[in-house]
Structures are given as C-alpha cells and as structure tokens.
C-alpha positions as CSV (number, residue, x, y, z in Angstrom):
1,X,-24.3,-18.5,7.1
2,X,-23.7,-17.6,10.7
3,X,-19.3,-17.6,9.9
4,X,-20.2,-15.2,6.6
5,X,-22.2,-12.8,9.1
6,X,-19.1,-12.8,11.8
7,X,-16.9,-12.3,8.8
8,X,-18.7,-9.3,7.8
9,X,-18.9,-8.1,11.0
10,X,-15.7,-8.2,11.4
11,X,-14.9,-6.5,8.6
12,X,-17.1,-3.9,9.4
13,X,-15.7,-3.1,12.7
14,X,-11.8,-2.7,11.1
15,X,-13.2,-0.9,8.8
16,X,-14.6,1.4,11.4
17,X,-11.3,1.5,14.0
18,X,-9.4,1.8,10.8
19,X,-11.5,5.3,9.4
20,X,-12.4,6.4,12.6
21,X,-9.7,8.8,12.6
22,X,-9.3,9.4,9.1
23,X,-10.6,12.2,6.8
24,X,-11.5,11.3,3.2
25,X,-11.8,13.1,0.2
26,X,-12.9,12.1,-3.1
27,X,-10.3,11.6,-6.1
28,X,-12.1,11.9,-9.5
29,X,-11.7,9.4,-12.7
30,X,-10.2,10.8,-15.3
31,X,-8.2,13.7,-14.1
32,X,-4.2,14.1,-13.4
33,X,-3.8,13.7,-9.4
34,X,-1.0,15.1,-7.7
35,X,0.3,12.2,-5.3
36,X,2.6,13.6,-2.3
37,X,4.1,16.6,-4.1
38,X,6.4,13.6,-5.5
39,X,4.2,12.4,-9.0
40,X,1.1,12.8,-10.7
41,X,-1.2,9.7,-11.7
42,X,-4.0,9.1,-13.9
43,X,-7.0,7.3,-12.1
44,X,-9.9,5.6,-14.2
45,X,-12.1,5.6,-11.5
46,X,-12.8,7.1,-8.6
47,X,-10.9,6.7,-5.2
48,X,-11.6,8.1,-1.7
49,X,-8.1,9.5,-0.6
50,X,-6.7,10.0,3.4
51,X,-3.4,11.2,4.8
52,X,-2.2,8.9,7.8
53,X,0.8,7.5,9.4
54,X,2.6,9.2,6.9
55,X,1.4,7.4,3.6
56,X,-1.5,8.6,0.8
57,X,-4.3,6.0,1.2
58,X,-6.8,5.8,-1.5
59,X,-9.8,3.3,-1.6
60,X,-12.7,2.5,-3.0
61,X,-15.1,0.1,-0.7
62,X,-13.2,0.9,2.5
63,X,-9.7,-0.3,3.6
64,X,-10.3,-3.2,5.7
65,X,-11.4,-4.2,1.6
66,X,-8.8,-2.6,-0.6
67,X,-6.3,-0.2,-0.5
68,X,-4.1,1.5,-2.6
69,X,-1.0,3.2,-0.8
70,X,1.6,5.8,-1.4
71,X,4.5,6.0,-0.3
72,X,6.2,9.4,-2.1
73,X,9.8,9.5,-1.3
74,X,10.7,7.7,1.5
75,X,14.1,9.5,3.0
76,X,17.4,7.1,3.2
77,X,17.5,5.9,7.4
78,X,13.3,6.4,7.7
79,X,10.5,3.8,7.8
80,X,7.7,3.2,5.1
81,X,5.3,3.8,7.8
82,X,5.5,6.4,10.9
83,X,5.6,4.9,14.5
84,X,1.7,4.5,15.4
85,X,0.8,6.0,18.9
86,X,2.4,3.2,21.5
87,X,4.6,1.9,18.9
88,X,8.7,2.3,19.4
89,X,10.2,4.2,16.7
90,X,13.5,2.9,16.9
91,X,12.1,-0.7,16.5
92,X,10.6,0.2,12.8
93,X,12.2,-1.0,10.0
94,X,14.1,1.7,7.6
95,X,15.2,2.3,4.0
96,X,18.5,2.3,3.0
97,X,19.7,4.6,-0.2
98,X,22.3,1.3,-1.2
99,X,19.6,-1.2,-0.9
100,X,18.9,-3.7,-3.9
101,X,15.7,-5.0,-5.0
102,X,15.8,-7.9,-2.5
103,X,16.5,-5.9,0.3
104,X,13.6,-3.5,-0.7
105,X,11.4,-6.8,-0.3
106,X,12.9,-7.8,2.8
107,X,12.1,-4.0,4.2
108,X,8.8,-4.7,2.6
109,X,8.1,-8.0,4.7
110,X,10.0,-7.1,8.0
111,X,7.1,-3.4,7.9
112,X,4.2,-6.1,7.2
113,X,5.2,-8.5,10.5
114,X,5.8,-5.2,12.1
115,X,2.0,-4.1,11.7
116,X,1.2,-7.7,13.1
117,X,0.3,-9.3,9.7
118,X,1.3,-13.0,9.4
119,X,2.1,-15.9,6.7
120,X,3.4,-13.4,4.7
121,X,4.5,-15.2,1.1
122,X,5.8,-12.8,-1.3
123,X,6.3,-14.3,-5.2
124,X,7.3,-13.1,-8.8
125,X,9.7,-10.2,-8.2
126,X,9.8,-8.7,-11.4
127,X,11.5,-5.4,-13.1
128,X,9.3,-2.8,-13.6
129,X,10.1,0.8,-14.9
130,X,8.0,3.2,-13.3
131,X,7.8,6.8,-14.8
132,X,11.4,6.1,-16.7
133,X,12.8,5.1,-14.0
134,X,14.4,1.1,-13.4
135,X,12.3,-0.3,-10.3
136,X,10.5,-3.8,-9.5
137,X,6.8,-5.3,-8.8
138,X,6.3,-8.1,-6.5
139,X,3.1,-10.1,-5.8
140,X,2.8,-11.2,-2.3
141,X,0.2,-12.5,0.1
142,X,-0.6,-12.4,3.9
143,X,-3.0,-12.7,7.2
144,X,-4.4,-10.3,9.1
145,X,-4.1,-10.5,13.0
146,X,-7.9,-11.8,12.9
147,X,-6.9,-13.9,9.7
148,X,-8.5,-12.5,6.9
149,X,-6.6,-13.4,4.1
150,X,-5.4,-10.3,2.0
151,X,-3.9,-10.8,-1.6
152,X,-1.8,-7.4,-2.9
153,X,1.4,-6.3,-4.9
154,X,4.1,-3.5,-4.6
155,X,5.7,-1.7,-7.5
156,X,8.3,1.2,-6.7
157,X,11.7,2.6,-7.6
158,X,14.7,4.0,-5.9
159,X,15.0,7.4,-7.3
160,X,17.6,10.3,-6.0
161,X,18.5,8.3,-2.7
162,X,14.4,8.0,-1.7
163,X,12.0,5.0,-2.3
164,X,8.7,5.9,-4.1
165,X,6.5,2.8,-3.6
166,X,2.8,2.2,-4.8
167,X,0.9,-0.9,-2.6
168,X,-2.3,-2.6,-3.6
169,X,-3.8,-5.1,-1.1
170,X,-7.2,-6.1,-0.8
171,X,-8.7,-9.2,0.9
172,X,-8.2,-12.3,-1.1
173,X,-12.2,-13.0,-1.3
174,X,-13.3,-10.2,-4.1
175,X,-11.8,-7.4,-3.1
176,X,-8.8,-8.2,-4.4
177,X,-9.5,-8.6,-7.7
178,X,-12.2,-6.5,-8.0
179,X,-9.5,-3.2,-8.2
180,X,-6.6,-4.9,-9.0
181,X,-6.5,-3.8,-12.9
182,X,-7.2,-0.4,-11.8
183,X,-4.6,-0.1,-9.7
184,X,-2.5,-1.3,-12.0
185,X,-2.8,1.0,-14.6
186,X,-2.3,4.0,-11.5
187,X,1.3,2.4,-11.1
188,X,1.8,2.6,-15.0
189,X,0.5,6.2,-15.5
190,X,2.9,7.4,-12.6
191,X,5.2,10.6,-13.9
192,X,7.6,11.6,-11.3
193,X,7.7,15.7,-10.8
C-alpha cells in the first residue's frame, strides 16, 4: 500500500512539472481536427490538446498517464523535439529526407535516450499507409528516469522531404491500454492537407 501511494504521488508530481507550463484546450469527439496546419483527424473521444517543445500533445488523464503526440512535418536536418531550456541544440538528434524506415527508428530511440528515458525495446516494425501515403508502425517500450514503466507505439510517413509522425505512450499499468484503440483509429483517420 505504502509503494502504490509513492507511485501515485509520484505521478502526480510529473504530472504537475510536466503541465505546469502548458495551456490546454479541449478537442471534441466526433468532429474533424486540424493537426499542425499539416492533416486533419477524426477523434472518438475527447482529448485535452497543448502546444510545447514544438509538438501537438493531446491527452486524456494527463501526460505523465498517456499521451498522444504530433509531430506535423518535421523539416530534413531538424529534431522531433525542440532543444528544452538548458538543453544543447546541436547535441539533438535530426531527421534526414534519405532516411529509411530503420533509420527513422533509430532517430526515434536516439530522441527517447535523449529525454533521459531508458531500457528502451522497440518491436514489430510494421508498414503502415497513413492518409495514402507508404509509412511504418512500431511498438516499443521504455523507463522513465524514476522508472515508471511506459508501453507506446509510433506510426508516421516520410512525405515531401518532412516526417509526419503520430506517438502514443502511456504507462504500462492501465494507461496504456486504456487509450490505445483510440489512438489508433486517430493514426487511421489521418488525411494529409
């Protein structure tokens, strides 16, 4: 009982340094959202939506729980996520235009160990097409520096020399799974504008 009570108050406190800074707005079920000027999606539920680092966050129970992110058009020679206050731009990972799917993945792992994550184990790269276009899905796993366990996949597509990627991760205990389905069918509604 008393490790469940840490663990929540843990949680709590992320959740809190994490949306501190953030402003949310709510994104209804059931109508066409415009995502990043770069495609629209249909969400079946409703999603609390903030702008930071340079990615579209959307979430549900808060996201230290689960998040889904956008990523709308990441330019060839930037990184998925701006440099954070402190952080040395030059050190981030970037996407390359002539990168294959691996290499996507590897960008994908090298930004997670970046943002201090650990055991990262990614699985069942898969090829997806997203709004018409050939791209890929991959399951993966990881830690958090505090090690809470997070379960979460990434579906996206090279299109016109930029990367368009959609992340889901939540923690591996409930919230996870608890979205995962709806996030799922965001990824397959996506229509690039």
């Amino acid at each position: 009982m008393k490790y469940r009570f840490h663990l929540i108050a843990a949680v709590v406190g992320v959740i809190l340094i994490v949306t501190g800074c953030a402003h949310y707005t709510l994104i209804e079920a059931g109508k066409k959202v415009e995502v990043g000027q770069a495609f629209m999606v249909d969400p079946g539920i409703s999603w609390s939506m903030a702008k930071e680092n340079g990615v579209i966050i959307w979430t549900v129970d808060g996201p230290g729980l689960q998040r889904l992110i956008f990523f709308p058009g990441i330019e060839d020679g930037s990184p998925l996520f701006k440099a954070s206050p402190g952080q040395e731009a030059e050190k981030m990972p970037i996407f390359e235009a002539a990168m294959t799917l691996l290499e996507v993945m590897d960008l994908l792992e090298a930004t997670l160990v970046q943002r201090q994550f650990h055991q990262i184990k990614e699985h069942n790269l898969l090829p997806l097409t997203i709004g018409g276009h050939e791209g890929f899905w991959v399951d993966f796993s990881y830690a958090s520096k505090a090690g809470l366990e997070y379960k979460g996949f990434a579906a996206g597509a090279i299109k016109e020399r930029r990367l368009y990627l959609v992340m889901y991760t939540g923690t591996a205990l409930h919230y996870y799974e608890k979205y995962a389905a709806e996030a799922e069918k965001i990824v397959k509604s996506i229509e690039f504008m």
